[in-house]
N, C-alpha and C positions, 0 to 999 in steps of 0.2 A: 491237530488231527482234523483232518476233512469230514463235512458235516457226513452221516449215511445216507445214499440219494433213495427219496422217497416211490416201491415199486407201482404206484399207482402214478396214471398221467390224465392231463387234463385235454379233453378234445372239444374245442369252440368251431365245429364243421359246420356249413351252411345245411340243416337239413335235405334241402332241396339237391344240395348237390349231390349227398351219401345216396337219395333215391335216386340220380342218374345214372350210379356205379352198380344199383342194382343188389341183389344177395351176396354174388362172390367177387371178391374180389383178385385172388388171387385168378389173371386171365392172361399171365407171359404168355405170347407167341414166339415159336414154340413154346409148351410148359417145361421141357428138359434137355438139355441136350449132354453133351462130352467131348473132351479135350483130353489130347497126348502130349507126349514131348513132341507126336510126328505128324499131329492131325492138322494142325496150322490153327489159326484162332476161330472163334464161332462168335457170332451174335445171336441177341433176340431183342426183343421188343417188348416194353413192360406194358399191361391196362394203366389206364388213368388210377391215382392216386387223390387224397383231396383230405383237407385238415386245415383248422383257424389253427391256431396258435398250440403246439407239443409243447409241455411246460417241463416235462419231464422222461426220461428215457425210459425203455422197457416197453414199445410198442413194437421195435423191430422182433424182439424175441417171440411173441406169441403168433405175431401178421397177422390181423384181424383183417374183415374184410371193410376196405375203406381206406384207412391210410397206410395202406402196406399190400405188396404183388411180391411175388415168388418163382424164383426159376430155379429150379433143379438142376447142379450141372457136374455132371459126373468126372471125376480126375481120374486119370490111369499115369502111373509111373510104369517104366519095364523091368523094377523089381518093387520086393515092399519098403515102405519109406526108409525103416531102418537101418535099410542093406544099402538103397541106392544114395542116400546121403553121407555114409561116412567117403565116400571119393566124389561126391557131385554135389552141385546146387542147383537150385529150379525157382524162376520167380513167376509166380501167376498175377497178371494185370488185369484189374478189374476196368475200363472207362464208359463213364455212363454219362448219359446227356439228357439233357428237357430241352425244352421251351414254352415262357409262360410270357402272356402278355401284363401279368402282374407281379409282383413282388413275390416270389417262389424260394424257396428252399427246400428241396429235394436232394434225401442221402441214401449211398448203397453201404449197405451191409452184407458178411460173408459170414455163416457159421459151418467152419469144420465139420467133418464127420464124425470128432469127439465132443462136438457142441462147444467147442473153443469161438470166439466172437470178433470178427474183426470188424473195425470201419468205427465211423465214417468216414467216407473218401475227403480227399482234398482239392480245391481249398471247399471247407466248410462254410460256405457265407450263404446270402439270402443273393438273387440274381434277378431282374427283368429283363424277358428275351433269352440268349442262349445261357443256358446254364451246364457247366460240366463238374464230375469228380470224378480222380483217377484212385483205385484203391490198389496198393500192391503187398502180397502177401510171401514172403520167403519161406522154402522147403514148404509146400502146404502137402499135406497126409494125401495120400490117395482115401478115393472113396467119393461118396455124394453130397457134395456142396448144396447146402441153401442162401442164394443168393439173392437180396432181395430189396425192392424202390420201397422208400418209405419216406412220407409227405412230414417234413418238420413243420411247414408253411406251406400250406398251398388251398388257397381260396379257393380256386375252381379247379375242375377233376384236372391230372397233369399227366400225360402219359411218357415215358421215357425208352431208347433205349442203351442196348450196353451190348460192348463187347469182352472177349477176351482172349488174354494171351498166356500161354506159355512156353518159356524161355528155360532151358539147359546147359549148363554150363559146369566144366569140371572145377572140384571146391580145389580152391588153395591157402595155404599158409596164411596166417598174418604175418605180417615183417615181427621179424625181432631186434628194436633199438640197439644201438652202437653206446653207450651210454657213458661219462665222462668220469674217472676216477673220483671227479668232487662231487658228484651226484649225489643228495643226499638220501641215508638211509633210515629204515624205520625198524624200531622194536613192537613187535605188538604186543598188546597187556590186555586179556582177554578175564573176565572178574572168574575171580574161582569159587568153589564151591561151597567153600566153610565159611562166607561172608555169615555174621551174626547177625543176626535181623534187629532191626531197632525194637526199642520195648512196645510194648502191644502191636506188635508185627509175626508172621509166623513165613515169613518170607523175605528176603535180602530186597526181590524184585528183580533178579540179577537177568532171567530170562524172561522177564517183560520191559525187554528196552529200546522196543520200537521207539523212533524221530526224539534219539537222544539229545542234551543238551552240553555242552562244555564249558568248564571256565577254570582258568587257575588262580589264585591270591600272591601276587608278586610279592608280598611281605615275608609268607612264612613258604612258598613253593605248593603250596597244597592246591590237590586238582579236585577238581569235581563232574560226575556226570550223573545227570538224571534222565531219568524216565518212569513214566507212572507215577505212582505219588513216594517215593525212594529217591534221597540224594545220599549219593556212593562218594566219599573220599576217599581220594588215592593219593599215600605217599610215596614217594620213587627217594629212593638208593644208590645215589649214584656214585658210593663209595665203593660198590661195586659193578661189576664189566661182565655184562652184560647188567644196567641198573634192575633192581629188584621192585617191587612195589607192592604195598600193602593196603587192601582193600578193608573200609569198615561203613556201613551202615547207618547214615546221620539223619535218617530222615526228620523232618521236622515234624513235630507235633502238631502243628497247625495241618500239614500237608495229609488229609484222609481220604474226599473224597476227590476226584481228577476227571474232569472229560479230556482236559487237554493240560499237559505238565511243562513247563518251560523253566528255565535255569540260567540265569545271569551272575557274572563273575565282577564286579568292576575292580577291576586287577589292581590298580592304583593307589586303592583306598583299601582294597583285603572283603568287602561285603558282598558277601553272596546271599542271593534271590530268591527265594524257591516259589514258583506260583503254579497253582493250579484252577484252572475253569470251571466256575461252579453254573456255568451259562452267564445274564448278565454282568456279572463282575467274575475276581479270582478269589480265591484264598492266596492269600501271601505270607510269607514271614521272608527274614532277612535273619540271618548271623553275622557279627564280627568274630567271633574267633574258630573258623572254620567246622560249625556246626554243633560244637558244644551244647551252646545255645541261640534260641529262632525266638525272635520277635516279632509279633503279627503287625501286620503292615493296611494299610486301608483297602490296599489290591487295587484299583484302578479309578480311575477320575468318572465321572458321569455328564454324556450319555458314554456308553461303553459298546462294544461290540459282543455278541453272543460265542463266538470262533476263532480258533486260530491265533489267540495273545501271542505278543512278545514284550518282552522285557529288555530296556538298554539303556544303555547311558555314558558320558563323558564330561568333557570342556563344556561350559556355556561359550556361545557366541557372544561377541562383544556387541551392543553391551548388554551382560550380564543385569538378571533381573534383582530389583535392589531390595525385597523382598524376600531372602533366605536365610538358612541358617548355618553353620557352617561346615556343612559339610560341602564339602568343593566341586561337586559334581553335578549335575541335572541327570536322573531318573524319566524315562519315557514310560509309556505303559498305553500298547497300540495294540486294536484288536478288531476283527473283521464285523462291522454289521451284513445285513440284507443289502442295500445300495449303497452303500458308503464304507470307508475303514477309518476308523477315531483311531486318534493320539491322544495322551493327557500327559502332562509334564509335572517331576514334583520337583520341590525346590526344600524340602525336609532331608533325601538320604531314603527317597520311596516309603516315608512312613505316611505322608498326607499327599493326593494328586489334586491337580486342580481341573477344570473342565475340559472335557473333551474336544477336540479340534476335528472336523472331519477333512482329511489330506488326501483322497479322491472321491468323486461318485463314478454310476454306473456308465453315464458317458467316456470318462476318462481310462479307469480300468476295472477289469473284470476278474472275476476268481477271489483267490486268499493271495495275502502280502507274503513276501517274507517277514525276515530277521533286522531289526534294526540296526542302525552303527549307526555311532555320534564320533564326527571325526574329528581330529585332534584340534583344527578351530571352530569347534562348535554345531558345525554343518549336520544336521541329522538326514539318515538316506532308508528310506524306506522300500524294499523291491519289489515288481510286481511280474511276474511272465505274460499278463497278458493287458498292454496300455494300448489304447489310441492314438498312433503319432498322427502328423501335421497330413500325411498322403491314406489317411484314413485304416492301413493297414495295423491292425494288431502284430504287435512288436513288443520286446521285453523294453521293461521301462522302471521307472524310481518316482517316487513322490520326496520330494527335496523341500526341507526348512533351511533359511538362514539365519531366520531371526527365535530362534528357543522355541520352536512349536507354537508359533503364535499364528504362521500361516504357511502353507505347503504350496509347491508349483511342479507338476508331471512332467518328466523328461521320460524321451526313449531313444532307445540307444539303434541305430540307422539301419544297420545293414544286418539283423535279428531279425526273425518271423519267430512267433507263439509257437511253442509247441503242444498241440492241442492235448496231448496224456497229462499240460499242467504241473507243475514240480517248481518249487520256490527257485529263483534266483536268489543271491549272494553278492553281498557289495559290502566292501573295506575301502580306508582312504589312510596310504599312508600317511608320515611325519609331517609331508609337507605340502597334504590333500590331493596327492595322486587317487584318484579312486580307480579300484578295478572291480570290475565287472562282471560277475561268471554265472553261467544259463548253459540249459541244454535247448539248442536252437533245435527247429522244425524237424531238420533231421536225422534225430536225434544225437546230434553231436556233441561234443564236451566245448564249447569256447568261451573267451575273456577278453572283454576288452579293456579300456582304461580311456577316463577322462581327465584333462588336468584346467577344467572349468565348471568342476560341480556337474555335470550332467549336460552339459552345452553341449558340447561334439566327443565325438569319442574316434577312436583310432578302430581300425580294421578286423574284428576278431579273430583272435587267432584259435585255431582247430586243435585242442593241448593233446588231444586222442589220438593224432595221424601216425606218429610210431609206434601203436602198437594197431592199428586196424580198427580202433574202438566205430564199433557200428552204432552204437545204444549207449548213453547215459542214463543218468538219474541221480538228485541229491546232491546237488551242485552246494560247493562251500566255501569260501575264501576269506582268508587274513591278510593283513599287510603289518610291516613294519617299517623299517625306514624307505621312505616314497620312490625308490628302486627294486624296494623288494615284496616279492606276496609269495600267498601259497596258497595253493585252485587245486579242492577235495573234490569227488567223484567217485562215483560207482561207473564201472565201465564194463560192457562186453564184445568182444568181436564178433557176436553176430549179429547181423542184421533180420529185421521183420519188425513186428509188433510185440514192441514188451510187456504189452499189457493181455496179451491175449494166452490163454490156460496152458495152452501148448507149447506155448515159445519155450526150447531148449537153448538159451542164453544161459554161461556161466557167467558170472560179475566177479569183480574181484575190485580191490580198495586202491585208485590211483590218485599221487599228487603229483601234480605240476608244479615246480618253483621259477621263479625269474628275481635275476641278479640284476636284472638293465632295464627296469621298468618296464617291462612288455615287450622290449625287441626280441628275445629268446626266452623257449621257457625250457625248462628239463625236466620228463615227466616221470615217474617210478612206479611199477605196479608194488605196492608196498606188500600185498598179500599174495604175492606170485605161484606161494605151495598149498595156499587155505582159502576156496572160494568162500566170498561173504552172501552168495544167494545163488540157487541154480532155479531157473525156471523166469517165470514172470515179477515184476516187481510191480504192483498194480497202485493208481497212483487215483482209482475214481471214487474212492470213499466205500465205507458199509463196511461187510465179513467178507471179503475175498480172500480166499486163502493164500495167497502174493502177497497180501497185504501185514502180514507181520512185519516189515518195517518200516511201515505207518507209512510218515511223511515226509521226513527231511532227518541228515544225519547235523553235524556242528562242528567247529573250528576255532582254534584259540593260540596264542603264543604264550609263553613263558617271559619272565623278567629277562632270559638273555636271549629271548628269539629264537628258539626251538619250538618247532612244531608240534601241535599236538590235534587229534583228529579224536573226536567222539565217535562212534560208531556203533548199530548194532548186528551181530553178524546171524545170518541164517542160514548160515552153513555149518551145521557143526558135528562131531563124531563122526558114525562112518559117514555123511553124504562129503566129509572134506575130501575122502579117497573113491566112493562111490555112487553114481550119479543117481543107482536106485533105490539112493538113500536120502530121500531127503527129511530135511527134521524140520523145514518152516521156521526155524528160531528165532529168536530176538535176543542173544546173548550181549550183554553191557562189555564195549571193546574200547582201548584207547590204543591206537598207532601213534606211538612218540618218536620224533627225531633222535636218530641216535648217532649219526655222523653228520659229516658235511659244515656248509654253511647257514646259517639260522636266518635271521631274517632282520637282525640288528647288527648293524657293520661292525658297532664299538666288543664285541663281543664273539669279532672271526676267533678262531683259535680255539676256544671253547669248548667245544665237541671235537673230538675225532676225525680225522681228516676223511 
């Protein structure tokens, strides 16, 4: 879970300067203006701006006077939004410019006339000399825009201007894929009602399951999904057609209180993980026989990170540390500080960690990690959306061990840009250390790429959204199983805008992408085609946003024969599945299982249902 960003910010402004800007600041030339589909574009001219160092956001919202100016700019559509968007679309462009003889960072912001928030423009960086952002908003509301410069950096007063456009154009279709009989399909297994709550519980937790977790126990088949301090196993029926599945309530005793809950399977061995964040360290416990019973665990190595844990584990790398005991696996336990993200490695079966490794600072990359994976020779891959590569561009990237967590080295993957809304990346490596790759790029698309040298180069991303129109991702997730094959989760919607802003009317719905040929083709499925899993914004910047019921990130796992299985939580449910003025905000506990096709392990085509 993303820390809550704090509403108070810090201004380090040259005094002298704030007294050149005077009382008001708010001084656009003109202060308002308006725009039609038929008026052509308008500009104005911002006052100077001026601010040391913004530490934190929430200045754009109030525009004090000083590091923040204001233009009014009224929107007229030629009917009301409602009427003129079911057959048309309209893009409003924001582009605003400075020029600073100093090191400047200056951002526009747009808010709605329902106080919906958009921006900042892009690219977000700090600039000497010309500096520009372009901000573009789809279907924006008729009514009165406050559009406004506001100083991130800017030593001396900085004045800007900006123009704008909008653009009309009639709405059309998204394509409807041609899709292959062997395409695979999905049952969804959404938790029901009568779940029994574990003992001193008054609750399953079934609809508090926001940035679920997944995993199955290849021994006995049993699945698992958590979220909050609640681990849910589910056993599937596949004696009957359509398989059945019965949900029960395992939480661990250990598991009470949770800022942040995470869940690891080590499928091989049958031991699940349950940890939750108690800030420096977790609470943990582990069971071997699928939750019966939890035994407390040390919870993670020290120093530790305060945010954001994961739990993983695999193969050691050769050579293995001589050092353990016999359980045959390595244990990770990696978690986000202030300037750094720590690993600790245990060589017990996660009951003892030993010290923490930090495997980036704030030079390298920025934000929260993902999800680990420890690939089948040992390789551990850590993911980040937003690293420094070599041409200084933020780009999605991995922090890489090859030697057991003793030391990490930053890769990023070439032809990726960050996408600033932030959202974990996703890394698997099959059988035979194909790693693939999956991110929701800059704009905001669904793609994957794949390395077959650890992180050294990687191949072309490919855009797994493009048959169905997906405009918008979010909660990017991938597994592999033999080094030809994966599977790339996603939340996706066909519209385009800002999915983080109040107003965005995006449906989302639950797609996987599979590839049979190692990344040369993939075949995508909307798995949830009649049951949206979120209508509106899916908000991805921490705190109580109401978007934000599902949290962070959803999760991905394979079964002993290579069936797919997707954790998820859905916030769509009851009437908003048929009605769109219905929304419920939910976090219902979902699993999408493979129910035809082929899996993801060759020795085991046949299998499932063709």
């Amino acid at each position: 879970m993303r820390a809550a960003r704090c509403p108070s910010l810090l201004l380090l402004a040259p005094a002298a300067a704030l007294v050149l800007l005077g009382g008001d600041a708010k001084a656009a030339s003109p202060a308002a203006g308006a725009i039609s589909s038929t008026s052509g574009p308008i500009s104005w001219t911002y006052g100077p701006v001026v601010s040391g160092t913004l530490v934190d956001t929430g200045v754009e919202d109030v525009c004090p006077p000083g590091p923040c100016d204001n233009f009014d700019l009224t929107l007229s559509l030629p009917q009301p939004a409602a009427t003129f968007y079911q057959a048309n679309t309209a893009t409003l462009t924001i582009h605003y410019t400075w020029t600073s003889s100093v090191p400047t960072d200056l951002d526009v912001f747009a808010f709605s006339p329902t106080g919906a928030k958009y921006g900042p423009g892009s690219p977000d960086d700090t600039s000497t000399g010309s500096g520009v952002e372009d901000l573009s908003i789809t279907d924006p509301p008729n009514g009165v825009w406050h559009v406004r410069s506001v100083a991130a950096l800017a030593p001396i007063p900085t004045g800007a201007q900006a123009s704008a456009t909008l653009t009309v154009g009639p709405r059309t279709a998204p394509p409807s894929p041609n899709l292959p009989g062997t395409a695979p399909a999905y049952a969804i297994y959404p938790a029901p009602e009568d779940i029994v709550p574990a003992v001193g519980s008054t609750t399953s937790g079934a609809h508090g399951a926001g940035e679920p977790s997944i995993g199955v126990n290849w021994k006995t088949g049993a699945a698992f999904i958590e979220a909050g301090n609640h681990t849910l196993r589910v056993l599937f029926d596949d004696s009957r057609s359509p398989a059945s599945a019965t949900w029960t309530d395992k939480r661990s005793p250990f598991s009470r209180v949770s800022l942040d809950p995470i869940l690891f399977t080590d499928s091989q061995t049958g031991r699940t993980f349950a940890s939750q964040l108690d800030g420096a360290c977790s609470e943990t416990s582990f069971t071997d026989d699928d939750g019966e019973t939890w035994l407390p665990s040390q919870g993670c190595g020290t120093p530790a990170g305060p945010d954001h844990q994961t739990i993983g584990g695999g193969p050691y790398a050769a050579p293995a540390p001589a050092l353990r005991t016999s359980y045959p696996h390595s244990v990770y336990y990696c978690s986000q500080g202030i300037v750094a993200a720590i690993c600790a490695r245990s060589d017990d079966g996660g009951v003892t960690f030993g010290p923490g490794v930090p495997i980036y600072n704030l030079t390298e990359c920025g934000g929260l990690h993902g999800h680990i994976r420890v690939a089948p020779d040992g390789t551990a891959y850590v993911p980040n959306h937003g690293c420094t590569a070599p041409d200084g561009v933020r780009r999605d990237g991995l922090a890489v061990s090859t030697d057991n967590g003793l030391s990490w080295t930053v890769k990023t993957v070439p032809l990726s840009k960050s996408n600033r809304n932030g959202g974990d990346p996703s890394v698997s490596a099959g059988s035979g250390g194909a790693l693939y790759y999956g991110f929701v790029n800059f704009d905001g698309h669904a793609k994957i790429a794949v390395s077959h040298d650890r992180g050294t180069t990687w191949s072309k991303p490919a855009d797994v959204g493009t048959p169905y129109g997906i405009q918008n991702a979010e909660f990017s997730e991938v597994i592999a199983g033999d080094d030809d094959r994966a599977a790339f989760a996603f939340l996706g919607t066909t519209t385009p805008g800002d999915d983080q802003s109040s107003d965005f009317q995006g449906v989302w719905h639950l797609y996987i992408a599979t590839t049979y040929s190692g990344g040369k083709k993939w075949v995508t499925v909307d798995a949830t085609p009649a049951d949206p899993v979120q209508r509106g914004c899916i908000w991805n910047g921490g705190g109580s946003n109401q978007c934000r019921n599902l949290l962070d990130f959803n999760d991905i796992t394979v079964d002993r024969i290579g069936r797919v299985l997707v954790g998820y939580a859905d916030g769509c449910t009851g009437a908003c599945v048929t009605d769109p003025n219905q929304n419920t905000f939910d976090a219902l506990a979902t699993i999408a299982r493979q129910a035809s096709g082929k899996g993801l392990f060759s020795a085991f085509d046949g299998s499932l249902p063709k």
